[in-house]
Every structure is written in C-alpha cells, then in structure tokens.
LUMVOFI-835533 format. One record per residue (C-alpha): residue number from 1; residue in three letters; x, y, z. Coordinates in steps of 0.001 Angstrom, whole numbers. Layout:
{NUM; 'ALA'; {X; Y; Z}}
...
//
This chain:
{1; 'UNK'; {11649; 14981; -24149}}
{2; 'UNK'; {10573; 14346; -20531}}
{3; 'UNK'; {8878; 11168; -21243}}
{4; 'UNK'; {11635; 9899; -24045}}
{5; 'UNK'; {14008; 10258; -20714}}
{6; 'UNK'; {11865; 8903; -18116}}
{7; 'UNK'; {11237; 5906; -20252}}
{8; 'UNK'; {14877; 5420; -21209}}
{9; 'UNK'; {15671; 5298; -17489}}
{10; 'UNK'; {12377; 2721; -16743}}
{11; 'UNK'; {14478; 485; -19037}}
{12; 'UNK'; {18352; 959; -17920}}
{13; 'UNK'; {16521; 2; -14812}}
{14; 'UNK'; {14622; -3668; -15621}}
{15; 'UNK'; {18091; -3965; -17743}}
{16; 'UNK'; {20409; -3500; -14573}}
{17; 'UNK'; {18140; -5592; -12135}}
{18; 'UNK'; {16935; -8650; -14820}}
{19; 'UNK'; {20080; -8985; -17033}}
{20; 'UNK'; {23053; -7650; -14877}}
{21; 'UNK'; {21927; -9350; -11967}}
{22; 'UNK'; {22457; -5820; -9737}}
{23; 'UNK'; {21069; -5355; -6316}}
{24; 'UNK'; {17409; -3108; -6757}}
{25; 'UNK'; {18681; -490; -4361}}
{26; 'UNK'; {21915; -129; -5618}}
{27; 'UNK'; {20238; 325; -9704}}
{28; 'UNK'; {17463; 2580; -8023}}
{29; 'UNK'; {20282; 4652; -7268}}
{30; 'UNK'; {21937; 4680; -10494}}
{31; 'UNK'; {18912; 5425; -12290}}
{32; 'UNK'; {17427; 8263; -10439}}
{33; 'UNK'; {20930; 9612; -10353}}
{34; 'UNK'; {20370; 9281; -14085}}
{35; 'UNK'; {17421; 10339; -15277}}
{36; 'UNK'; {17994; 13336; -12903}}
{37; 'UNK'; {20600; 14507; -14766}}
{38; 'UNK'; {19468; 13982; -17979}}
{39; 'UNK'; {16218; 15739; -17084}}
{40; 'UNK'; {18159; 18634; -16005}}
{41; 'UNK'; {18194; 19024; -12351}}
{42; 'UNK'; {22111; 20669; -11689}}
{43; 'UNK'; {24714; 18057; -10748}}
{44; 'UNK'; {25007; 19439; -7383}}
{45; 'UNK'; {21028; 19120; -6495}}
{46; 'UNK'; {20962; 15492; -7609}}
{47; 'UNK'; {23098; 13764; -4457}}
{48; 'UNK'; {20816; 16061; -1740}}
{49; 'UNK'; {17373; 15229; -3958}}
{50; 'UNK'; {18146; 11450; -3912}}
{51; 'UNK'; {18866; 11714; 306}}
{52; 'UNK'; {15405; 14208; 189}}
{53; 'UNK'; {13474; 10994; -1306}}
{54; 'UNK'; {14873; 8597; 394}}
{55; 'UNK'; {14733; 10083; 3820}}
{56; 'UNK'; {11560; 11294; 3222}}
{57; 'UNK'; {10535; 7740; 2303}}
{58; 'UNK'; {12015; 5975; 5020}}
{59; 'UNK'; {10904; 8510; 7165}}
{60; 'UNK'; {7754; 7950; 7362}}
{61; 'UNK'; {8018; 4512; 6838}}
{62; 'UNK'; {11088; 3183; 8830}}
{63; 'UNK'; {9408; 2570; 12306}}
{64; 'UNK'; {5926; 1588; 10737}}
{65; 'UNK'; {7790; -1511; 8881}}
{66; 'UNK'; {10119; -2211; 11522}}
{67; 'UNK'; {7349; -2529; 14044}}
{68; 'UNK'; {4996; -3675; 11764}}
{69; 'UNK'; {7600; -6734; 11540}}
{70; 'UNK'; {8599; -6966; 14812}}
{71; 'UNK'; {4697; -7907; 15151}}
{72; 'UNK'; {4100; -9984; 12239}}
{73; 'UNK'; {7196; -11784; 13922}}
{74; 'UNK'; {6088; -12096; 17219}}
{75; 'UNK'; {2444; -13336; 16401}}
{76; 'UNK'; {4147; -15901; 14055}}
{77; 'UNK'; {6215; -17399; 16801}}
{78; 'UNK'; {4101; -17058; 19267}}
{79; 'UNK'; {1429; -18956; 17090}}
{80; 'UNK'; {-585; -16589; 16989}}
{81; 'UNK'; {-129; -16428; 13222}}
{82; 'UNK'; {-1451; -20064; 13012}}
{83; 'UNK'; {-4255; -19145; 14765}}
{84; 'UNK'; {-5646; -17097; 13041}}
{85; 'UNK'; {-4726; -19197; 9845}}
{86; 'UNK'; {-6130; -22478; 11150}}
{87; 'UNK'; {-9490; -20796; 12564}}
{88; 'UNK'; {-9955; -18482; 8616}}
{89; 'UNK'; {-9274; -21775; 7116}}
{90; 'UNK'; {-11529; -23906; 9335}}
{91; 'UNK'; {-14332; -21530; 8828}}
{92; 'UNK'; {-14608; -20483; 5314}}
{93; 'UNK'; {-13106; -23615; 3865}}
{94; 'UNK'; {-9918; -24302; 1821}}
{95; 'UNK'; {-11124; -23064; -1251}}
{96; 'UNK'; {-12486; -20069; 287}}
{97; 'UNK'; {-9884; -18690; 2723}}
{98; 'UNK'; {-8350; -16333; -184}}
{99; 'UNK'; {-12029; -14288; 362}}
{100; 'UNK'; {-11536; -14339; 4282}}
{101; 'UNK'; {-8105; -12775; 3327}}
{102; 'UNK'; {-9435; -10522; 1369}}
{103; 'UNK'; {-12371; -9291; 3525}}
{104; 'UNK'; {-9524; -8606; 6341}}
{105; 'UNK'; {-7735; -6822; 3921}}
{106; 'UNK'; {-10569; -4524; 2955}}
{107; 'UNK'; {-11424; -4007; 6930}}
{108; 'UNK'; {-8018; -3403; 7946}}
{109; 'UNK'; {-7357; -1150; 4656}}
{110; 'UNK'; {-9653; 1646; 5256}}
{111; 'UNK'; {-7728; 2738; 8241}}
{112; 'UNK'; {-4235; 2423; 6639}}
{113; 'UNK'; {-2040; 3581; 4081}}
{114; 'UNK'; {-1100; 488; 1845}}
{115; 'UNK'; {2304; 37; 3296}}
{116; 'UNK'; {1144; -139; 7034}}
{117; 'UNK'; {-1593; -2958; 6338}}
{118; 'UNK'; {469; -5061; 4095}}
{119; 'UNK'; {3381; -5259; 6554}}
{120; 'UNK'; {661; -6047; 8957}}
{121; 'UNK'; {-1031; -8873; 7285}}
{122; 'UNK'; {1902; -10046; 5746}}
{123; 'UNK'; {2845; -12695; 8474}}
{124; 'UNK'; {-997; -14020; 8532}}
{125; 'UNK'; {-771; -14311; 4392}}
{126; 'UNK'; {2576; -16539; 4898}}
{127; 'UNK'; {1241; -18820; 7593}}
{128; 'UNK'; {-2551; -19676; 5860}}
{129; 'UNK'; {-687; -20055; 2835}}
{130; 'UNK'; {1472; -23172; 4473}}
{131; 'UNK'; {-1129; -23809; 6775}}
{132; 'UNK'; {-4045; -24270; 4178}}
{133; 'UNK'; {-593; -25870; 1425}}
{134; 'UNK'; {-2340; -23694; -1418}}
{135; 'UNK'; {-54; -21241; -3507}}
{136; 'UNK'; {1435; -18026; -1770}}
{137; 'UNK'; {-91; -15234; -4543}}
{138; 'UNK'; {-3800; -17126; -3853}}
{139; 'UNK'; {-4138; -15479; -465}}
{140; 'UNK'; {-1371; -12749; -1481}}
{141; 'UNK'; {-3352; -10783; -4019}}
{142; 'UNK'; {-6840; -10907; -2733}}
{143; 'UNK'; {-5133; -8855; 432}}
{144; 'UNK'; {-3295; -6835; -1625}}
{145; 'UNK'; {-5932; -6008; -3889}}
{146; 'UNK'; {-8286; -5417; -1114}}
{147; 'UNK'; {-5583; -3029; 587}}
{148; 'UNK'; {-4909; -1162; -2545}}
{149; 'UNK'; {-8628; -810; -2956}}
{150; 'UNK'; {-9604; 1186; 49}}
{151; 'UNK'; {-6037; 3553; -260}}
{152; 'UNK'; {-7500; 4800; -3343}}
{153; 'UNK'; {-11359; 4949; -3101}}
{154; 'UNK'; {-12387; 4986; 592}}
{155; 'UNK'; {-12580; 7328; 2948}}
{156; 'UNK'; {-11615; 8073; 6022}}
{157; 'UNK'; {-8763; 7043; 4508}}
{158; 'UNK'; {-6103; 9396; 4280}}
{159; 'UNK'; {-5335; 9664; 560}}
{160; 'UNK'; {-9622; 10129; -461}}
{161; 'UNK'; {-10252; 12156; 2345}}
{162; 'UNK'; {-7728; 14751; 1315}}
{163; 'UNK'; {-9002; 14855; -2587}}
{164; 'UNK'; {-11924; 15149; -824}}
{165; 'UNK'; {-10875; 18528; 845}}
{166; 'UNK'; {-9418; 19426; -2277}}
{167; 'UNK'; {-12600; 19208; -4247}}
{168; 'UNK'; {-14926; 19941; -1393}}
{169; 'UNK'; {-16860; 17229; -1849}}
{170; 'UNK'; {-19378; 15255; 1040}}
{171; 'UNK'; {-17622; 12405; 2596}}
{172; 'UNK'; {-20545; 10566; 3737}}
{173; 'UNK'; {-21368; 10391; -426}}
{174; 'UNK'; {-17553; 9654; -1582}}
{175; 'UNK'; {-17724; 6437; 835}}
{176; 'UNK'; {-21150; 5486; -315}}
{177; 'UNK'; {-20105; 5909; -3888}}
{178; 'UNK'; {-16589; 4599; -3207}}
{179; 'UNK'; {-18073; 1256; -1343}}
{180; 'UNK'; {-20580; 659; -4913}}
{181; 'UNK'; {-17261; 593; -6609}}
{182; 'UNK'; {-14814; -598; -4008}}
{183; 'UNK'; {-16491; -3859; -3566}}
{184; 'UNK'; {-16870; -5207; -6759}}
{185; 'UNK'; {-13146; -4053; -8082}}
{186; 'UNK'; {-11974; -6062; -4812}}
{187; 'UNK'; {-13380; -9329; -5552}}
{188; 'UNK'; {-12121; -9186; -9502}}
{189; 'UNK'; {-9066; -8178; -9119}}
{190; 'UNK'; {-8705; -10051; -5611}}
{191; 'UNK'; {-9750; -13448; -5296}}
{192; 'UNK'; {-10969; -13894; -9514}}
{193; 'UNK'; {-7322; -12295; -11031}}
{194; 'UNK'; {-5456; -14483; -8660}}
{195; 'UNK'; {-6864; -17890; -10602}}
{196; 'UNK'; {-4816; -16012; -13662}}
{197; 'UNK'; {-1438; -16479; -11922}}
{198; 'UNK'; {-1530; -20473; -10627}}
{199; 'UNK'; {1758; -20953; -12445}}
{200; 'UNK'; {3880; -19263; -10168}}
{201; 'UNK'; {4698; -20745; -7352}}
{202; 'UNK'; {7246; -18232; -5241}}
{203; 'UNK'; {8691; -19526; -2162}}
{204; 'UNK'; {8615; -17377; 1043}}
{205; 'UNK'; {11750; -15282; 1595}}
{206; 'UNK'; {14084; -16878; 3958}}
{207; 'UNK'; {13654; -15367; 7303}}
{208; 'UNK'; {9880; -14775; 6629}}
{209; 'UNK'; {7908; -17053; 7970}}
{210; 'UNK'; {8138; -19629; 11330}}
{211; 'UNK'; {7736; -23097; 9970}}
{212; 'UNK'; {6939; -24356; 13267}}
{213; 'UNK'; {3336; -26360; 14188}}
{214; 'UNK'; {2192; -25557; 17167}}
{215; 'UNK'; {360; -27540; 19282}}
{216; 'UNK'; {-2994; -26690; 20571}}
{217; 'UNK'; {-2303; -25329; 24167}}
{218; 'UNK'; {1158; -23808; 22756}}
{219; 'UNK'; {-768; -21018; 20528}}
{220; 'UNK'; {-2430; -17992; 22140}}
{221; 'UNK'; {-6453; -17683; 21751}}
{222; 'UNK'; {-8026; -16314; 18379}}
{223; 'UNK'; {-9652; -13066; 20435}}
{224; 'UNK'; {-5885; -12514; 21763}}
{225; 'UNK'; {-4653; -12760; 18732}}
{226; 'UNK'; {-6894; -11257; 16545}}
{227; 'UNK'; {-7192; -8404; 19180}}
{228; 'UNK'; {-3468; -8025; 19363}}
{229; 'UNK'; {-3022; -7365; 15626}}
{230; 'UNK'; {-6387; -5282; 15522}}
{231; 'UNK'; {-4623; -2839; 18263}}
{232; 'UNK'; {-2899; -381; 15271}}
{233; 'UNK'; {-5998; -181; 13235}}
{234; 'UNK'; {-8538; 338; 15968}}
{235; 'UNK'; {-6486; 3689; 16933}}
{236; 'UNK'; {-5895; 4486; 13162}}
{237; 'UNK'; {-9457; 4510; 12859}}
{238; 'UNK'; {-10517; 6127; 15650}}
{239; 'UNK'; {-8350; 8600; 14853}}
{240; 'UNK'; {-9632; 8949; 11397}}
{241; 'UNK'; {-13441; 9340; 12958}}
{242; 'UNK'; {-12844; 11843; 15218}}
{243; 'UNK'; {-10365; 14267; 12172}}
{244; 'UNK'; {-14092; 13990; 11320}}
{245; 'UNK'; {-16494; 14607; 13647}}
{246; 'UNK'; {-14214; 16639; 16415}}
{247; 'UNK'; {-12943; 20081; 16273}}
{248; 'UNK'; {-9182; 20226; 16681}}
{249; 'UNK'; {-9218; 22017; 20188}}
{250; 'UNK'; {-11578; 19273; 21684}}
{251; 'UNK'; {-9157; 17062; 24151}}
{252; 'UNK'; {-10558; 13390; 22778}}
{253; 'UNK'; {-9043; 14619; 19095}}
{254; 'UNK'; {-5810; 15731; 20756}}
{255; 'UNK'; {-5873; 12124; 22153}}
{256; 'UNK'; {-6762; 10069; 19768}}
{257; 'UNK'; {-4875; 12042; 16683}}
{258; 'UNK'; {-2261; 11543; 18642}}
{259; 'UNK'; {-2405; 7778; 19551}}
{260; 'UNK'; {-3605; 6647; 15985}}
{261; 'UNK'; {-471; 8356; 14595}}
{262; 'UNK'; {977; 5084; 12707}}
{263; 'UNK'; {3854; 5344; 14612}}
{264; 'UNK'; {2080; 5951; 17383}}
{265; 'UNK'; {-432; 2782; 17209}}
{266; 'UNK'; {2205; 214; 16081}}
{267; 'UNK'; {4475; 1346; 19123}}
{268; 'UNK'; {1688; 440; 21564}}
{269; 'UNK'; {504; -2529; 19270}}
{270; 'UNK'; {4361; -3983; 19609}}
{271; 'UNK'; {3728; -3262; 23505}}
{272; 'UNK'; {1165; -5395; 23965}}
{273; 'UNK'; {2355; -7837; 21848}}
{274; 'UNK'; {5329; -8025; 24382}}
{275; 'UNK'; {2963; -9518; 26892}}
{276; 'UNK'; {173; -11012; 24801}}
{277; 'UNK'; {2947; -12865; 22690}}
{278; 'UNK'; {5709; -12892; 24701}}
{279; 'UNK'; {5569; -13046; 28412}}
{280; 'UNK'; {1891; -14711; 28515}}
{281; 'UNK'; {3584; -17563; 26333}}
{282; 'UNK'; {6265; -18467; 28781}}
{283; 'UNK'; {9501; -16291; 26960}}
{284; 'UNK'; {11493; -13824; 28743}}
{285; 'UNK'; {12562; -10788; 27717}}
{286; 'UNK'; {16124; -11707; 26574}}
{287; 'UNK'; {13826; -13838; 24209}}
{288; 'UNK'; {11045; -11887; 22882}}
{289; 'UNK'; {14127; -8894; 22329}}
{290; 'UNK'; {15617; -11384; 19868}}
{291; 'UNK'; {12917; -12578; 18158}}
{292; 'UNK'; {12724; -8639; 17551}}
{293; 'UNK'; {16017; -8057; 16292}}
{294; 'UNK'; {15471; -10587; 13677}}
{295; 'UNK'; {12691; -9289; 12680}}
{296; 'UNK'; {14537; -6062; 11775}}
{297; 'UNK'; {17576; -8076; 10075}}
{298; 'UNK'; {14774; -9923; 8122}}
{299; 'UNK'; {13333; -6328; 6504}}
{300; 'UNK'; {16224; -4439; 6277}}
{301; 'UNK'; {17469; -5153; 2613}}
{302; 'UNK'; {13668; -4673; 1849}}
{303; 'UNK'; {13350; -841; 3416}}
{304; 'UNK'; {16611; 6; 1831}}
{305; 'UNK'; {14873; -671; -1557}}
{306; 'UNK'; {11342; 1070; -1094}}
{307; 'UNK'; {13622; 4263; 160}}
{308; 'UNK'; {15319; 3805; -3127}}
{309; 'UNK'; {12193; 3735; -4919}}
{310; 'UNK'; {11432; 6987; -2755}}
{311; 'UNK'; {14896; 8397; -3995}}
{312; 'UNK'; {13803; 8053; -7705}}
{313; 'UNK'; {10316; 9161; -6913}}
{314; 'UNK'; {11787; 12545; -5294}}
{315; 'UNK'; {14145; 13068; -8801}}
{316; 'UNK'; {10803; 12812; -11011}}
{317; 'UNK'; {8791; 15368; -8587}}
{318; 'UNK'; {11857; 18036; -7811}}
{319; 'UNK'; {12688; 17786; -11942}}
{320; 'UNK'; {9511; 18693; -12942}}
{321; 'UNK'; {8779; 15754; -14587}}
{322; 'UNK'; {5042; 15148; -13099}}
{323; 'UNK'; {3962; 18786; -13256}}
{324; 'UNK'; {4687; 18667; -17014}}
{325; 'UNK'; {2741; 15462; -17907}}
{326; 'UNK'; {-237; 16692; -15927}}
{327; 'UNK'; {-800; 19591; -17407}}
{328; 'UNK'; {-588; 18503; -20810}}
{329; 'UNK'; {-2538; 16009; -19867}}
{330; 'UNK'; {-5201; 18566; -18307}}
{331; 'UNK'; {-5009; 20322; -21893}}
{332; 'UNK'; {-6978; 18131; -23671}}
{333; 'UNK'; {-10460; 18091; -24360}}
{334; 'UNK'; {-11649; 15368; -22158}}
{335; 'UNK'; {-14918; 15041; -19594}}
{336; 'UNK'; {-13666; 16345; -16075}}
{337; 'UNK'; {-13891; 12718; -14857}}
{338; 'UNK'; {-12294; 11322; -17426}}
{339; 'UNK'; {-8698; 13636; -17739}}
{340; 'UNK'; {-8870; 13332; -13862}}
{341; 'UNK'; {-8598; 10078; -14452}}
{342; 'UNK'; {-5575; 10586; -16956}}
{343; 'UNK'; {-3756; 13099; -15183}}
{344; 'UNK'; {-3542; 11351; -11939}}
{345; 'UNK'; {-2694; 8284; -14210}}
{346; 'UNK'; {-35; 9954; -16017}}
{347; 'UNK'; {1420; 11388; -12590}}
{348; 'UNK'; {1358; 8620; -11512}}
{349; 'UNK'; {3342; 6435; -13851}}
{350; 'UNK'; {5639; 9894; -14040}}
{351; 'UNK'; {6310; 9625; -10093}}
{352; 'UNK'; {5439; 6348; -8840}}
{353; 'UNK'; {3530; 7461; -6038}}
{354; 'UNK'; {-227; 7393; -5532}}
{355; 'UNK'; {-938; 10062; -3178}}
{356; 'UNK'; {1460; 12634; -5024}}
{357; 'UNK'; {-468; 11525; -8392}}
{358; 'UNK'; {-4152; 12070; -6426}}
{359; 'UNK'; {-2941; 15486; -4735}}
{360; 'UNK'; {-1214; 16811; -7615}}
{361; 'UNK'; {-4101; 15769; -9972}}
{362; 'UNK'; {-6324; 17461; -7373}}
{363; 'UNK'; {-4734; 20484; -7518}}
{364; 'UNK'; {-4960; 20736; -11317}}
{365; 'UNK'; {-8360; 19508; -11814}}
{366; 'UNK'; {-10031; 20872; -8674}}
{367; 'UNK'; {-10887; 24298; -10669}}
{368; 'UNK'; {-13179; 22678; -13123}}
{369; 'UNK'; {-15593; 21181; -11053}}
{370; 'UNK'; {-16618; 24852; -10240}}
{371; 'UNK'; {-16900; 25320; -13849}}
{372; 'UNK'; {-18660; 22445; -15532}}
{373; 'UNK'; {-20216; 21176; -12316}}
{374; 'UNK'; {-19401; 17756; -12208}}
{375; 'UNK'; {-20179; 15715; -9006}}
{376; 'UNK'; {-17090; 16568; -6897}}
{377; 'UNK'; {-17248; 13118; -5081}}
{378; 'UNK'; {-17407; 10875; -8754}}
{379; 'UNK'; {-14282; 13611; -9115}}
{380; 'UNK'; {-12668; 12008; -5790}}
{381; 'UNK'; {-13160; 8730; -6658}}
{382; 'UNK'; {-11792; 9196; -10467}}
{383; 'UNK'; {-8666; 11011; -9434}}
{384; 'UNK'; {-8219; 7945; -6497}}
{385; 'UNK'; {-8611; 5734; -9836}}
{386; 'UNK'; {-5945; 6875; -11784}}
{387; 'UNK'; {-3394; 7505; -9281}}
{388; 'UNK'; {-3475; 3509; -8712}}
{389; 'UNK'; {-2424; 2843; -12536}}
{390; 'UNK'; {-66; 773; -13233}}
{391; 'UNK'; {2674; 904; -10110}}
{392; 'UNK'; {5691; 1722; -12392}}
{393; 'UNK'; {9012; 672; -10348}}
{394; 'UNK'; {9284; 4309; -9262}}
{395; 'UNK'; {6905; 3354; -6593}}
{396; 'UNK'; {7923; 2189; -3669}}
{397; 'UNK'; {4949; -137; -3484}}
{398; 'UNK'; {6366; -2106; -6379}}
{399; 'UNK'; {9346; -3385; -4456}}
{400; 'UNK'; {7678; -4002; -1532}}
{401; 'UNK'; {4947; -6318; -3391}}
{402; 'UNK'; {8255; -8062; -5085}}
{403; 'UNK'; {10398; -8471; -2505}}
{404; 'UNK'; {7772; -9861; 429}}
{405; 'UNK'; {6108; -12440; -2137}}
{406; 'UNK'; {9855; -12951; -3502}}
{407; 'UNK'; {8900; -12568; -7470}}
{408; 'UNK'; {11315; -11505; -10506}}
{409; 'UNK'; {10567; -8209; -11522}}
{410; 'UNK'; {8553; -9984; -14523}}
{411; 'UNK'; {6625; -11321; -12194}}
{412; 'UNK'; {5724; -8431; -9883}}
{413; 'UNK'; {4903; -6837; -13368}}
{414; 'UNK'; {2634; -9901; -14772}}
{415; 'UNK'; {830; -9134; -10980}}
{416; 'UNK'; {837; -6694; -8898}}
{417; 'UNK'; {862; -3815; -11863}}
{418; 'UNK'; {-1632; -5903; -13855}}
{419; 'UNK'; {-3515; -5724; -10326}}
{420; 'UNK'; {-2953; -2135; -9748}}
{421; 'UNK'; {-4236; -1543; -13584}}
{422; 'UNK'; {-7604; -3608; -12899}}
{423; 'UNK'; {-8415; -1309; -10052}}
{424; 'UNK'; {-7908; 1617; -11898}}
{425; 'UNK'; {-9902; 1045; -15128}}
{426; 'UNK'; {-12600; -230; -13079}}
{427; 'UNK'; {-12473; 2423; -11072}}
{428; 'UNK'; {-12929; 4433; -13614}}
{429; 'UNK'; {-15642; 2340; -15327}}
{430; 'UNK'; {-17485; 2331; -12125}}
{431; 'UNK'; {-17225; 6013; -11891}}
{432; 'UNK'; {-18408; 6702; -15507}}
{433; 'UNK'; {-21369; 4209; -14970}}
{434; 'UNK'; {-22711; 6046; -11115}}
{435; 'UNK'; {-22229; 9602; -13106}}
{436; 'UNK'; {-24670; 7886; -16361}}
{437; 'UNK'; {-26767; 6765; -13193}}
{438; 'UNK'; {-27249; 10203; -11551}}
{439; 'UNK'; {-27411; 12476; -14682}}
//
C-alpha cells in the first residue's frame, strides 16, 4: 500500500505541474501534504514535517546557493565567466569543450556535494555555451554527469566516505576502485548521452546569464579567474584531507574543518570575489552590492522549489515510507552487492534523496558484509550506485537540474533521470565486473 500511494502522489504531481499549469513549489506542497496523509502520518504532524523538510533543506542549502550565485554572477559580469569560456574553448576546440566541462566537473566534484558544484559551474556552463553558439545541455550534462559521478562513488567526498565508515571499508581502495568506475560512467553518460538529446534546444532562464562581450582588457586574467572560483573547493578539499589524515584535537583540522565548511568557503570565495571581480575591475561597492542582490532575486523562485522537494522528501522519511521498501527489499535473496544496490535504489526513488538512500541502505546492509564477506569497498561503491537511480521529483536535485537548464518536466525526465539511471547501472555493472576480477 506504501508504494500504490507514493506512486499515486508521483502522478497528481507531473498532473498538477504539466497539465494544470501550477507553480512546482506550490504542487510540491500539495502533494507531500498528500501523500502524507494518505500514508498515515496524523493531520497535525503533517504542517510541522513539511516546515522540518523544507527548513532542513534550505538550511543547509540557502547560503551555499545564494553565494554560490552571487559568484557565478559576479564572475559573469565581471568577464570572468568569458574567460574562462573563451580560453576552454580556444584550447580544446569547439567540438571538444563539452570534455573540458566535464573534466572541471569531475575535479571540482570530488570536493562537493552536487548542489554546491553545480551552482558553482553553472555561470561558466551558460557563458561557453553562447560563447562557443553550441546547444546549452552539450556542455550542461557532461558537468552534471561528472558532478553526480564523484557525489556517489568518490571519496573524500562526503556521501562515500561516510558508507565508507559505515562498512569499515579502506578509503585509499574505495577511491581506487571508485576512479576504475568513475571515469568511464563520466564520459558515457557525460559527453556520449548528451549527442542523444540535440533536439532540445532550452533557452537560458532570464536573469541567468550576462549577454555582454567583453573586450580584451575589460575581462580579468584566466589565473584570477580560475583562482577566484577555485577558492570554495580548495578549502572543501583541504578540509576533506585533513577529516583524514588529522586527529580532531590537532589545531590545522580545527582550522581547516572549519574554513572548508561550505558555508564557510563560499563566504570567503564571495570575499574575494568582491575585489578580484569587483573593485580590481573599476566598480564600487554600491555596484558590486547590486549585482549581488540580483543575483539572489534571480535564484529565489528556484530555492523555494528544491526546499519543496525537501518538504516532500521529509513526508516519505518521517512516514516510514523508505524504511519499509528497504527492508523488503533487503529480504530477498540477492548477492550483498547486488540488494545493496536495490535497496539504496528503492530508497532512493522512495525519498528522493541520495545520501538518505546510501546511509539508510548502509545501515541495513552493513551487517552482511561481516557475514558473507564481501569486499566492503565494492559494498561502498554499490550502495553509492543505487542511491543515484533515477532522481524521482522528490529530490531536490531534480528541480534544480530543471529549473537552471529551464526544461519541462518531460524534459528533465528524458535527461537528467535518464542520466542519473546511466550512472547507476553502470555503477553497478562496474562493481559486479571489479568483484568477478578479484574473486
């Protein structure tokens, strides 16, 4: 009965947004309000469940996307966008920019969660896009392919390196075996699955993107610009090396922990960019203070709908709705790899998030590696697998992905979850083939 519910409200929703024409935050609302109910949470937890979600979501995303904006904004009008653009595209060619993109992506990835690096490379994806006048999803998915990659098979990143607790399993191995599969899933369902989508053609969101030229000696240098947007993920990842090779009383992890905090790192990223894309360009601060405030105007409609996504997320998890699918999921008589696999998968589609679908799965799988001995790290990198299935509309991910590259929600299906289902079934593939390897 969960699943007959959950599905029921997957469909009031694509009926609300695609055929009544009603705002996504607004039927994200409605929905979770919905299928809460009807999957029996009391009428009085619903209201405080939805806020739960949605705060939670925003939360921990509110200042990461509003700064991450106010950057991407600044280093497009600055020109420090085109830049960047102009030198990828000058250097790897036309036809090859989309695996420049996609290389940043997978750099910048390993140190963030998904969110963080696409609002961060979103800016640079808009202006190579018009600067190179090739379609908008050809540089689009490679990065967001490459950043979904790395959130679900690499560590240091946050999401693997916690399974990796979970299952006690070596890190050093999970990124060796996560890079054997990590780079090939990248490329095909990067740069190759994007030739599959040359029919649409969406336009950039009003608001988006500066469709100014600059002129040589108006645009800040590549190494200032470059080094401007790389601020955020150098501290990320230093911060991420030393959770790893530092004990928490030593005063460089206090440090660094505490300056590659996202928050943290964008705050002093946005900083900089002040200076490096403000002031050293000529503007004043009345000036670079409203290029910032439209950068927040420009996002705002867009956070309100990944909270709601959070909202509906939080109505799933507090019902009870992932718990049950996983463990009937973990009941059947699969390999451990394998119904790691499912399980996270079926979490996943369940809740909409990733990391809930990898921790949860973790939590329910991470007895039978004692038992059967499977290689805990193949276990790490199945569980990262499954929890990438799909990207139901549950997940907040989804309306991000739609509303940046301004898609239908056909579209965002027809892409980013056909993407998001390539990386997980090769994931899983890869995993099954490096266990047949090492046997």
């Amino acid at each position: 009965m969960p699943l007959i519910i959950l599905a029921i409200g997957i469909l009031v929703l694509f009926f609300l947004i695609v055929k009544v024409k009603l705002n996504s935050f607004i039927s994200l609302l409605l929905v979770a309000g919905f299928v809460g109910y009807a999957e029996g949470l009391p009428i009085g937890q619903i209201i405080p469940t939805i806020e739960k979600g949605l705060g939670g979501t925003l939360g921990g995303l509110a200042i990461v996307v509003s700064f991450g904006a106010m950057l991407g904004k600044l280093m497009a009008e600055s020109g420090g966008a085109q830049r960047i653009a102009t030198t990828l595209i000058n250097t790897f060619g036309r036809k090859r920019v989309k695996w420049a993109v996609c290389l940043t992506g997978f750099i910048v990835g390993i140190a963030l969660f998904y969110e963080i690096g696409f609002v961060l490379l979103i800016p640079l994806v808009f202006t190579i896009a018009v600067s190179a006048r090739i379609p908008l999803l050809e540089v689009g998915i490679p990065m967001a392919a490459a950043l979904s990659v790395t959130h679900g098979f690499l560590p240091p990143h946050p999401g693997p390196t916690a399974i990796s607790v979970i299952y006690n399993a070596d890190i050093g191995m999970t990124l060796i075996y996560g890079l054997i599969i990590a780079i090939p899933t990248a490329i095909v369902a990067g740069p190759l699955f994007c030739n599959t989508t040359k029919d649409l053609h969406p336009e950039i969101p009003e608001g988006m993107y500066n469709s100014k030229v600059f002129k040589e000696e108006e645009m800040p240098s590549f190494a200032t610009s470059v080094c401007t947007a790389l601020v955020p993920v150098v501290l990320m990842a230093a911060s991420a090396i030393v959770k790893l090779v530092l004990d928490k009383g030593n005063a460089v992890y206090q440090v660094l922990t505490f300056l590659g905090s996202p928050d943290m790192a964008l705050t002093i990223a946005v900083l900089i960019s002040f200076y490096t894309f403000g002031l050293a360009r000529g503007k004043s601060i009345p000036e670079i203070m409203k290029v910032v405030e439209n950068a927040v105007v420009t996002i705002a409609m867009i956070l309100l709908i990944v909270g709601g996504g959070g909202a509906l997320k939080q109505i799933l998890i507090d019902s009870g709705v992932g718990a049950y699918i996983g463990h009937v999921a973990a009941q059947s008589n699969l390999s451990p790899l394998l119904m790691a696999w499912v399980v996270a998968a079926v979490i996943r589609i369940a809740c909409g998030s990733a990391t809930v679908a990898a921790l949860t799965a973790g939590g329910i799988a991470a007895p039978i590696v004692a038992v059967t001995g499977v290689s805990p790290e193949l276990m790490v990198l199945a569980t990262g697998a499954g929890s990438l299935i799909l990207s139901p509309p549950n997940d907040p991910g989804f309306w991000l992905f739609k509303e940046f590259f301004g898609l239908t929600v056909k579209e965002t299906v027809r892409t980013w979850c056909a993407l998001e289902t390539i990386i997980s079934v090769m994931g899983l593939i890869g995993v099954l083939a490096i266990e047949a390897f090492i046997a």
